[in-house]
C-alpha positions in Angstrom: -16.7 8.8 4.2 -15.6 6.5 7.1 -17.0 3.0 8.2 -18.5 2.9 11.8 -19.1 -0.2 14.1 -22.4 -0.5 15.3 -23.5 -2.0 18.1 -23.5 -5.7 16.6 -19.9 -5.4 17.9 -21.2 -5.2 21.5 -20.0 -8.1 23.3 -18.8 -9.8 20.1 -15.5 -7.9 19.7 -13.9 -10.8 17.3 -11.4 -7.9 16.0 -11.0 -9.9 13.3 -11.0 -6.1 11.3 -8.1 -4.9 13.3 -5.9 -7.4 12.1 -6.7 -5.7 8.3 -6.9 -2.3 9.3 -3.9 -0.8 7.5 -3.7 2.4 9.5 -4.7 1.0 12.7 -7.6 3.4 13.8 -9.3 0.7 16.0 -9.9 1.6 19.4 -10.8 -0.9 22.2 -13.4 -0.7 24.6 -14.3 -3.4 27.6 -16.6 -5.3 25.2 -16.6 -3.3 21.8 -14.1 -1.6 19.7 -14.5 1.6 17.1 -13.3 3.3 14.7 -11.6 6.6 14.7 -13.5 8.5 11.6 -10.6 10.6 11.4 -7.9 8.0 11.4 -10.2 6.0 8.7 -9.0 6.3 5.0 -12.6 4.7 3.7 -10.9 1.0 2.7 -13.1 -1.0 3.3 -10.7 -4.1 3.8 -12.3 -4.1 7.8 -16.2 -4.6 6.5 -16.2 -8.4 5.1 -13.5 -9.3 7.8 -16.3 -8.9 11.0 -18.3 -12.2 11.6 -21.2 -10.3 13.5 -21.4 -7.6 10.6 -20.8 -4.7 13.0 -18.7 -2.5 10.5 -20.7 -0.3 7.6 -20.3 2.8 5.8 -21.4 5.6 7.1 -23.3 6.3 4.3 -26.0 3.6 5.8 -28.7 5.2 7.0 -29.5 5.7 10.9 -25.7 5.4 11.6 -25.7 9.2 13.4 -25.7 7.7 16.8 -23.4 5.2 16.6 -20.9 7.5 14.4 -21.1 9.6 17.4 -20.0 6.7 19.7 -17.0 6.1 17.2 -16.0 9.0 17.4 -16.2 9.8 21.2 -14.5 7.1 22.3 -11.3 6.6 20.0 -10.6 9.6 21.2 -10.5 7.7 25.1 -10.2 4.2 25.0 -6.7 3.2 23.9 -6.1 1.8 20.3 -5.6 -2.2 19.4 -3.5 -3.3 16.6 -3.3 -7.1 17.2 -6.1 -9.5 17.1 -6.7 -11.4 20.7 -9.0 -13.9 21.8 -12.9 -12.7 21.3 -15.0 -13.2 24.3 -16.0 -17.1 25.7 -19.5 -16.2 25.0 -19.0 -13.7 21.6 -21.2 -16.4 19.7 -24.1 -16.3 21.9 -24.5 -12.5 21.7 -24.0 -12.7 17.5 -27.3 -11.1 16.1 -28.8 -9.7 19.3 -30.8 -7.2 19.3 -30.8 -4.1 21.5 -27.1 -4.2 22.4 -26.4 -0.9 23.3 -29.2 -0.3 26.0 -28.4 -3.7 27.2 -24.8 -4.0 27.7 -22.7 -0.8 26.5 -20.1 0.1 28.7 -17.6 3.2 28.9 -15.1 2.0 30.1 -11.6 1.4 27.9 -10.3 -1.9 27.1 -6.5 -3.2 27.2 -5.3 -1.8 23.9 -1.9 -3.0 22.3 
């Protein structure tokens, strides 16, 4: 098992869960982060920690996309240990729906 961020995290990013993460295996994206499902040792310590509930087992149902995601890009984007500032507008995109189509981007963020 690993945990997975879903697309909730999309322009949230609070990375309140990488300041838990014992083995750091956050990775950060321009406006999300994930989680490297090979680097995860199944804690659990990063779930409760994410204000827009974007972290869940992979055991949820429906996660096969977004474990894909996960996995794809920790192995690009570079990985974040610390916890920085969360977007100006994180709180307006809390709870939105359709995330992905809307506003998913490629592209790596700063890292550590």
């Amino acid at each position: 098992m690993t945990y997975v961020v879903t697309e909730a995290c999309i322009r949230c990013k609070y990375m309140d869960c990488v300041e838990v993460c014992p083995v750091d295996c956050f990775y950060e994206g321009e406006n999300m982060l994930v989680i490297n499902p090979s680097e995860c040792i199944d804690c659990g310590v990063c779930e409760p920690e994410c204000p827009a509930e974007a972290i869940l087992p992979d055991t949820e149902t429906g996660l096969e996309k977004m474990l894909e995601i996960n996995a794809t890009y920790s192995a690009e984007w570079p990985n974040i240990t610390r916890k920085r500032e969360s977007p100006a507008d994180a709180d307006e995109h809390k709870g939105e729906d359709g995330k992905f189509e809307k506003y998913f981007s490629a592209e790596p963020g700063e890292g550590d």
